[in-house]
C-alpha positions in Angstrom: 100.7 85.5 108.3 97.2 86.4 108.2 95.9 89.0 106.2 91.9 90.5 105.4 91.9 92.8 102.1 88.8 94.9 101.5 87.8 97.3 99.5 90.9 97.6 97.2 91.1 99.4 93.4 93.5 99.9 90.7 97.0 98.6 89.3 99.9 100.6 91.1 101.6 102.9 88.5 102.2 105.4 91.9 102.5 104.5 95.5 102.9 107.9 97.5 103.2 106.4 101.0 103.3 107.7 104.7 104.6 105.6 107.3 103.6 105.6 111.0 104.1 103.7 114.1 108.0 102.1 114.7 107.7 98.4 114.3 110.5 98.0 116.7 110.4 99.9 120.0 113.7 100.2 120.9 114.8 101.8 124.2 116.9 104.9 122.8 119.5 104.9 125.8 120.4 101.8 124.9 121.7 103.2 121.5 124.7 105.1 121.4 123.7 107.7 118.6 122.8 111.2 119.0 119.8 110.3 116.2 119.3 107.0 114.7 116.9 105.6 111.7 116.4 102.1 110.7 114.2 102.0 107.1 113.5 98.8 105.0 114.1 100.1 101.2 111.4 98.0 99.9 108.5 99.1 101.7 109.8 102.7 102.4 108.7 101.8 106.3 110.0 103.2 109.4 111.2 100.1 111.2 112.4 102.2 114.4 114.3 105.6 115.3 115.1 108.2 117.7 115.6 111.8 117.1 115.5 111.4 113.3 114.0 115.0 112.5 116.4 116.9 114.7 118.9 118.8 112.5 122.2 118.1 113.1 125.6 118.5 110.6 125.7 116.2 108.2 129.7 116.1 107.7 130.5 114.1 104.5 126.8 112.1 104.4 126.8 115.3 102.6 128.8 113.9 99.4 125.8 111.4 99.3 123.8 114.2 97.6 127.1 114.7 95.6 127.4 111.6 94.3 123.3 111.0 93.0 123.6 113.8 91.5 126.6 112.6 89.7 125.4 109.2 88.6 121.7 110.4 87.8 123.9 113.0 85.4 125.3 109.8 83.7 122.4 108.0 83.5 120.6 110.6 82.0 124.2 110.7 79.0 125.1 114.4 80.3 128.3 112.5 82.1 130.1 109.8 81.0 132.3 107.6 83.8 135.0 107.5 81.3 135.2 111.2 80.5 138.6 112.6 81.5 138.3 116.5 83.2 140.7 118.9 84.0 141.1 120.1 87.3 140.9 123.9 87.7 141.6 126.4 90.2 138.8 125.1 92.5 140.4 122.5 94.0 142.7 125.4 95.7 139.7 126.6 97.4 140.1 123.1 99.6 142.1 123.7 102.9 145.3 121.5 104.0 143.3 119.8 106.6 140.2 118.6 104.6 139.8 115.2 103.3 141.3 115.1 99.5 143.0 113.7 96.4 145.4 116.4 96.2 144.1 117.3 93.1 146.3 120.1 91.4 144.7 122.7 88.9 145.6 121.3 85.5 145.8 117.7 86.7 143.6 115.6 84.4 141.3 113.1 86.1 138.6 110.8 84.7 135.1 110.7 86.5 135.3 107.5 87.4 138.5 108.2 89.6 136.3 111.2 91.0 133.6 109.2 92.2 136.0 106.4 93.8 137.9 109.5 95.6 134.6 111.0 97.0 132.7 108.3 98.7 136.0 106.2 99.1 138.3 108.7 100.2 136.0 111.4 101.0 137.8 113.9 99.1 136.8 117.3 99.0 138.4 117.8 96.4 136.7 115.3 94.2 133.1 117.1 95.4 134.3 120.8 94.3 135.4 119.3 91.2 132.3 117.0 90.1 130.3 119.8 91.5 131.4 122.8 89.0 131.8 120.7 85.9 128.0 119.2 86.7 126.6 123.0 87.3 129.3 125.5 85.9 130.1 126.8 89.4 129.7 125.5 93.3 126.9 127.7 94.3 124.9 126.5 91.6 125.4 123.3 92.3 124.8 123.9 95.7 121.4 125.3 94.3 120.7 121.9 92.3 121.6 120.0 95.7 118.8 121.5 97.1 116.2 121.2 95.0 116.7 117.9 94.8 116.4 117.1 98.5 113.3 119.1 98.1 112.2 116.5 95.5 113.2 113.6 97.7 110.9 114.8 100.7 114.0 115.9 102.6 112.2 118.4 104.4 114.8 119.2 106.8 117.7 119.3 105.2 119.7 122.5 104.0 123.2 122.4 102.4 125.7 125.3 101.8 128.3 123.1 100.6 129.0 120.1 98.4 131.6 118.5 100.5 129.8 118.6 104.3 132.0 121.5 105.7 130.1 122.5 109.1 128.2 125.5 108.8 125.4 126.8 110.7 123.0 126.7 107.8 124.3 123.0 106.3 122.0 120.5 107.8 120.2 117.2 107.7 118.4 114.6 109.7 118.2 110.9 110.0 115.4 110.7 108.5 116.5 113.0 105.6 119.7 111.2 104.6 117.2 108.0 104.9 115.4 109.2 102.0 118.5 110.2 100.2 119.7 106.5 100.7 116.7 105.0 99.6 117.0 107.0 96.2 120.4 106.0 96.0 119.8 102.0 96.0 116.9 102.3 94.1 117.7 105.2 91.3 121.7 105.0 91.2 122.8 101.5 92.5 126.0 102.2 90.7 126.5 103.8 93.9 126.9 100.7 95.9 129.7 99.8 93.3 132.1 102.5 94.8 130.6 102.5 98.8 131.3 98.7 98.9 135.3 99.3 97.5 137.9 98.5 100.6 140.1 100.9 99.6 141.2 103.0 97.0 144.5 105.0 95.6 145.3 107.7 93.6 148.6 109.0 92.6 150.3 106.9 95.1 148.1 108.5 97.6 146.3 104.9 99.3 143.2 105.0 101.1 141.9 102.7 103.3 137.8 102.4 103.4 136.8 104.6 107.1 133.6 101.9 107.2 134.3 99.5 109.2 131.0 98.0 109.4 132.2 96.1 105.6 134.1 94.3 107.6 132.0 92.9 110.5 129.2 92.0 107.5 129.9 91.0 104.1 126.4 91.5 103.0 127.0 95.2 103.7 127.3 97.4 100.7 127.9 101.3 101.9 127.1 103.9 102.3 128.9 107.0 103.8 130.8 107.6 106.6 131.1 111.3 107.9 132.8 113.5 110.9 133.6 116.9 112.2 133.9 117.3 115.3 130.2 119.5 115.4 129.2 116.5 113.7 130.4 113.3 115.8 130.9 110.4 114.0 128.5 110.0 111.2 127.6 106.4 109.4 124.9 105.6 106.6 124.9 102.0 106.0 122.9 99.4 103.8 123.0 96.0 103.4 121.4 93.4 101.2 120.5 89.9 102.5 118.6 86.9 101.2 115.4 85.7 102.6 113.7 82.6 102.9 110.8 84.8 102.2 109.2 83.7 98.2 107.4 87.1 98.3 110.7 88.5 97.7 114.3 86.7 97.5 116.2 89.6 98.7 115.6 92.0 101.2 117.6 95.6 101.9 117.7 97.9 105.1 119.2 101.1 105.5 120.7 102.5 108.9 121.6 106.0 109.5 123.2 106.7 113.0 124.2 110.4 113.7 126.6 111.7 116.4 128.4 108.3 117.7 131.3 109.0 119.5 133.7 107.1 117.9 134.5 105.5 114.2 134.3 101.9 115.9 130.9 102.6 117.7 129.2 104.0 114.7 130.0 100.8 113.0 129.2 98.8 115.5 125.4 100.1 116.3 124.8 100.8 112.6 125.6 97.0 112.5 124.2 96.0 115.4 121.1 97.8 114.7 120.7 96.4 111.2 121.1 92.7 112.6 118.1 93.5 114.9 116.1 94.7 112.2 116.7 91.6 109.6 116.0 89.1 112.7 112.5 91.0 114.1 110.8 92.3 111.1 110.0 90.5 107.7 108.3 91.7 104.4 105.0 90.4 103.7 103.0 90.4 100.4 99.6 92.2 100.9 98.7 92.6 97.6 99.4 90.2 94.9 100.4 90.7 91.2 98.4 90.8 88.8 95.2 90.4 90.6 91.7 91.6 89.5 90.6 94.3 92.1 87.4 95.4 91.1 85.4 96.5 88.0 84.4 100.5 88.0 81.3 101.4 85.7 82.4 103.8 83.1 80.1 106.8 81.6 79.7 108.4 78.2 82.4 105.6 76.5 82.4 102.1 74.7 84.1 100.6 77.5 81.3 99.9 79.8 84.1 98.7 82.5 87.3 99.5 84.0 89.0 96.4 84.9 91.3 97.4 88.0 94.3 94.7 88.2 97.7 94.9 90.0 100.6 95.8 88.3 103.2 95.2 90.9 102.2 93.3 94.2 102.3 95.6 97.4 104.7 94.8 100.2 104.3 95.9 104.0 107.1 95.2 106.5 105.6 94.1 110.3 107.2 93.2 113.5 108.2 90.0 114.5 108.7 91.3 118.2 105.9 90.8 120.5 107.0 91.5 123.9 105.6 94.6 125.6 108.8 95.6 127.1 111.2 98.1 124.7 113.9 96.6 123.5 117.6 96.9 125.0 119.6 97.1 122.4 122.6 95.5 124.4 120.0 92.6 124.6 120.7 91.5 121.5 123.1 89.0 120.5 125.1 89.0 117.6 126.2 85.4 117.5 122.7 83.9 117.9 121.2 86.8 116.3 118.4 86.9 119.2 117.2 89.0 122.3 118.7 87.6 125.7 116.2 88.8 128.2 116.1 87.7 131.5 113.1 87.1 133.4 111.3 87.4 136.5 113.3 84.1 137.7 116.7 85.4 136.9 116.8 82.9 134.1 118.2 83.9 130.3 115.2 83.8 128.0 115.8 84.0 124.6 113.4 85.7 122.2 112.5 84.0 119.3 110.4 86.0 116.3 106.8 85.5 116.1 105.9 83.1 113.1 102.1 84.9 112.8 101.4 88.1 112.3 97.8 89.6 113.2 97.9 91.9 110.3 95.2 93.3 108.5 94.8 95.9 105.3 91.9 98.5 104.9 90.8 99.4 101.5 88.5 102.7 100.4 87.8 103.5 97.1 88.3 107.2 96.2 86.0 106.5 93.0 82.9 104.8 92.4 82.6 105.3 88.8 84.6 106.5 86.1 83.3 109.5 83.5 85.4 109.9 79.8 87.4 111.1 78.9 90.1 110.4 81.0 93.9 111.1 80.4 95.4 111.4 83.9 96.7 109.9 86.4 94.0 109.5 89.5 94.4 108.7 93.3 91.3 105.4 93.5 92.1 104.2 96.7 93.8 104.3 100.1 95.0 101.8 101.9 95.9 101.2 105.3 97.5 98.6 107.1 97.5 97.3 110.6 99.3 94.9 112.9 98.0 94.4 116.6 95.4 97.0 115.5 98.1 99.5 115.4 98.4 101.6 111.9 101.8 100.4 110.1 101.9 102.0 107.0 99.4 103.8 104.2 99.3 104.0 100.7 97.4 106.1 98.3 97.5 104.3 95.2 97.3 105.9 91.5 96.6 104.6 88.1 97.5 106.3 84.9 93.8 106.5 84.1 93.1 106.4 79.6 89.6 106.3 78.6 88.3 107.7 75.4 84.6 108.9 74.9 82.3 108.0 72.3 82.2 109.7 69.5 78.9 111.1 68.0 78.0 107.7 66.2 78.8 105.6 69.0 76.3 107.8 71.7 73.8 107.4 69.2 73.9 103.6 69.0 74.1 104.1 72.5 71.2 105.4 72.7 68.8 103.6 71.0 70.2 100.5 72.4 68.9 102.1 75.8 65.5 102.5 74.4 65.3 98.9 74.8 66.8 98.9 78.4 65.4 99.3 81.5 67.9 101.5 82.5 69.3 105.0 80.6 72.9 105.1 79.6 73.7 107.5 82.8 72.6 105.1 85.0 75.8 103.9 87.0 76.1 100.6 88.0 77.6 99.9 91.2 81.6 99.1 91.3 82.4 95.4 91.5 84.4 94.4 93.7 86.9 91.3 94.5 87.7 91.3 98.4 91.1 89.2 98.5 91.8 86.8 101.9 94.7 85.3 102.2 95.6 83.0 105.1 
């Protein structure tokens, strides 16, 4: 790993990033999915996908949305996992066929049973039920559903229904659910608890888990499976694996497959999919923690400088695939958990991932100086990576920026201190700044 850092500022309180080439170019006929994603949760980067803005139906990846909802409503103290509810006359609006607990109005049930029923069993039930006692009714929270897939980015996503009934204007993409997923791990792991359960019963009622991928990888963890037959077969799947990496000891993926044609074949790409990712990409430490930056001048204040240090140290994900032809995902072995290409000679060649990557990071300040008072938070730099030359990922970096001015004393002092100086106190000193190599 070889990386050149220039031109960097600020401590990372924000990190709004955008994401851009695949790291992995991977021949979509090869991979049985309608629309496919492959995201690594740390870095928020795109590792490789195919058709992941197209809107398709969403089936039960829809109770994903049902369930954050849910567990950001306990976190926040407005639900408690213990609290016991009584079912009312909404469950009656769920039809024989549908997914469900047979929930009967009357029927006590805590929250935690609720949760268990709706990503384990899929119950539609459950979803009505968490749905009216979260927002008083299902349209409204069908209304809150939306506004917060508006908050997580999902741009193309629409939903007319908490439990992923098909409807022309209930929709989502694989990119979408992507970002629902990676607000999940990250916001409400308690997720994972349930969407990692083998099975589950209630009332005598027993369910076996409909994910098969748990199976085939115990470092699998959920998420959702969904179907309808407008749908296909439906799987959103993470997965948490150690790494020989000491940037970061553990390292998760996320793999959304839409439109499979089968409950075995979703599990199998999603899985097959992820392997591929773990084996050809790593995450690398571009930015270190804790790490003086670069010194910006500050006008009209006692503090003369801004020291600019790293909070948190920035992670990129990059490619440990070099070969210029896309991969076949039927290439790839499971057992040896490498490509099996063969070449010109007819002869098997295996693929083993690149040790070095040519990477390199791209820093402009947005600032050159800094003028109190300050009380806001302030976008001082972009960054941008590259691999091969080839944009990977950006980052516009904030800092919750504090600085008081001098009072009327202090500019006096100020002053007269600058009688004596060659400069006036408006002069601005260049920014300082601490280029970072590391090799």
């Amino acid at each position: 790993m070889k990386f050149f850092l220039s031109l960097f500022t600020l401590f990372s309180l924000l990190c709004a990033n955008l994401t851009h080439a695949n790291l992995l170019n991977i021949a979509p006929e090869t991979v049985e999915a309608q629309a496919w994603s492959i995201v690594d949760a740390q870095s928020g980067q795109i590792i490789a996908e195919h058709n992941s803005h197209a809107q398709r139906a969403p089936a039960s990846l829809t109770k994903m949305m049902v369930a954050y909802i849910a567990l950001k409503e306990i976190e926040a103290g407005k639900l408690r996992k213990e609290e016991v509810l009584t079912a009312t006359p909404v469950v009656t609006t769920v039809m024989w066929d549908e997914s469900q607990m047979y929930l009967k109005a009357g029927e006590q049930i805590s929250v935690d049973q609720l949760l268990a029923g709706l990503i384990v069993m899929s119950a539609n039930d459950a979803a009505v039920t968490l749905a009216e006692k979260i927002s008083g009714s299902v349209p409204q929270f069908v209304a809150r559903m939306n506004k917060e897939a508006q908050a997580l980015g999902m741009k193309d996503t629409h939903f007319s229904n908490p439990a992923g009934i098909t409807m022309t204007d209930h929709y989502s993409t694989a990119a979408d659910i992507s970002l629902l997923a990676k607000a999940i791990v990250k916001q409400t792991p308690e997720y994972l608890h349930y969407s990692k359960m083998p099975s589950f019963s209630y009332n005598q009622r027993f369910h076996r888990a409909t994910n098969l991928a748990l199976k085939m990888d115990p470092t699998a963890d959920g998420l959702k499976t969904g179907y309808t037959k407008a749908a296909g077969y439906n799987l959103a799947l993470t997965a948490e694996r150690p790494t020989q990496n000491p940037d970061a000891d553990k390292r998760r993926l996320i793999v959304v497959v839409l439109g499979t044609p089968s409950a075995v074949k979703r599990a199998e790409v999603a899985h097959k999919l992820m392997n591929l990712a773990y084996t050809y990409t790593r995450d690398e430490e571009v930015i270190p923690k804790q790490r003086l930056i670069a010194e910006l001048p500050v006008i009209k204040s006692t503090l003369k400088i801004f020291k600019v240090e790293t909070q948190q140290p920035a992670i990129v994900t990059t490619s440990l695939y070099d070969q210029a032809t896309p991969i076949d995902l039927n290439s790839f072995d499971l057992l040896t958990q490498r490509i099996h290409m063969i070449d010109t000679n007819q002869q098997v060649k295996i693929i083993e991932p690149i040790q070095t990557t040519n990477t390199h990071v791209n820093i402009k300040l947005n600032e050159q100086h800094l003028t109190a008072p300050l009380t806001q938070v302030m976008n001082l730099a972009t960054v941008t990576v590259y691999q091969n030359n080839q944009l990977i990922r950006s980052l516009q970096i904030e800092n919750n920026v504090q600085i008081e001015e001098a009072n009327i004393f202090q500019k006096i002092m100020t002053w007269l201190t600058g009688l004596f100086s060659f400069f006036s106190t408006n002069d601005v000193k260049a920014a300082k700044l601490y280029p970072l190599n590391q090799g």
